[in-house]
C-alpha positions in Angstrom: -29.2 -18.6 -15.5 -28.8 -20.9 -12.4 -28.6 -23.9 -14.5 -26.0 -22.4 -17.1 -23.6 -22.1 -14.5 -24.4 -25.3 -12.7 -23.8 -26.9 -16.1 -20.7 -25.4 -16.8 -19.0 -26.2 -13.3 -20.1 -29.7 -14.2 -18.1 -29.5 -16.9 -15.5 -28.2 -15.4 -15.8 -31.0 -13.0 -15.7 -33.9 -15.7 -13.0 -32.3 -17.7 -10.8 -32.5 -14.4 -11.8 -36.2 -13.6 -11.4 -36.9 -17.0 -7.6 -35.8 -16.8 -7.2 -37.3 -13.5 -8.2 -40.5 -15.0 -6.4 -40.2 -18.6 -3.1 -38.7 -16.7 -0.8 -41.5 -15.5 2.5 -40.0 -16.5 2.8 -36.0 -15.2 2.6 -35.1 -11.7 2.2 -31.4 -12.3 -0.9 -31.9 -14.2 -2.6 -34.2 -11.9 -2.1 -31.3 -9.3 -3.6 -29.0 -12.0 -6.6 -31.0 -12.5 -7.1 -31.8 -8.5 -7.3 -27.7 -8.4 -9.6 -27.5 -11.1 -11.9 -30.3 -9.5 -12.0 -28.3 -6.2 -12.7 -24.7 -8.1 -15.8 -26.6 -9.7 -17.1 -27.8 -6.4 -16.6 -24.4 -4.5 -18.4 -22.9 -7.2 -21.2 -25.0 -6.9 -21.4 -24.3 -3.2 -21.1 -20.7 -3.8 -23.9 -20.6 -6.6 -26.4 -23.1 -4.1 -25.3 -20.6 -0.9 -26.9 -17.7 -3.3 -29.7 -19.4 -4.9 -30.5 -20.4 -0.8 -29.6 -17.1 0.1 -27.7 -18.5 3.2 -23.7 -18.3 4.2 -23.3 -21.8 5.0 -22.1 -22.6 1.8 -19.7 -19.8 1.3 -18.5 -20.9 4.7 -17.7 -24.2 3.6 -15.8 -23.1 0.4 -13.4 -20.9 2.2 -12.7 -24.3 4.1 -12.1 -25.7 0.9 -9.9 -23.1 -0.2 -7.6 -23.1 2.5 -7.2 -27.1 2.2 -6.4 -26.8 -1.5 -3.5 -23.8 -1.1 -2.0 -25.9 1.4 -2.1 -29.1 -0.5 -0.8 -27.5 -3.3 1.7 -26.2 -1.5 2.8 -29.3 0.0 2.5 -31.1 -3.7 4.4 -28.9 -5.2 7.3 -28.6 -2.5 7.3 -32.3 -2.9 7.6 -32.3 -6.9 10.7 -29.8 -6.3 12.4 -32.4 -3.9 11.0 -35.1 -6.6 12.7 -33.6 -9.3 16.1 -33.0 -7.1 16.3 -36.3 -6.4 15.5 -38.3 -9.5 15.5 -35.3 -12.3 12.0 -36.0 -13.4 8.6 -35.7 -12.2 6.9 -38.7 -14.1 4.8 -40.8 -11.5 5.1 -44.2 -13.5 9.0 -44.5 -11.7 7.0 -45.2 -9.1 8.7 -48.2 -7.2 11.8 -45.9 -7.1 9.8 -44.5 -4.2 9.8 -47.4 -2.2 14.1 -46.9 -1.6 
């Protein structure tokens, strides 16, 4: 059982660097898979924290947690302001940033 789900949060984990890496056009979904790459490795923790039977790693993904609500807070309230500005949320507009 502990290698089923170890296996699938590796999967998880490839999918989401998979669409990190093929995504170079839509913010929104590169903030989707950066959420979906943290879930994988919080699960991870949690699964080796119960196989251990120790806290530490439960500990460490509430840490994680809290750091991925807030930078999906800040990414999105900056995809809002984005998308005032410019009326799209495509990254490759990039050097418009640079004004």
């Amino acid at each position: 059982m502990l290698s089923l789900q170890v296996s699938t949060n590796f999967v998880l984990f490839f999918i989401s660097l998979f669409g990190i890496l093929i995504n170079s056009t839509n913010a929104l979904i590169l903030l989707i898979c950066i959420e979906l790459l943290l879930l994988s490795v919080n699960l991870n923790f949690i699964i080796a924290s119960a196989y251990l039977d120790d806290i530490y790693g439960q500990i460490f993904s509430l840490f994680i947690l809290t750091i991925a609500a807030a930078e999906s807070a800040i990414g999105l309230a900056v995809l809002i302001l984005f998308n005032r500005i410019r009326g799209n949320i495509l990254i490759n507009s990039y050097m418009l940033l640079k004004h």
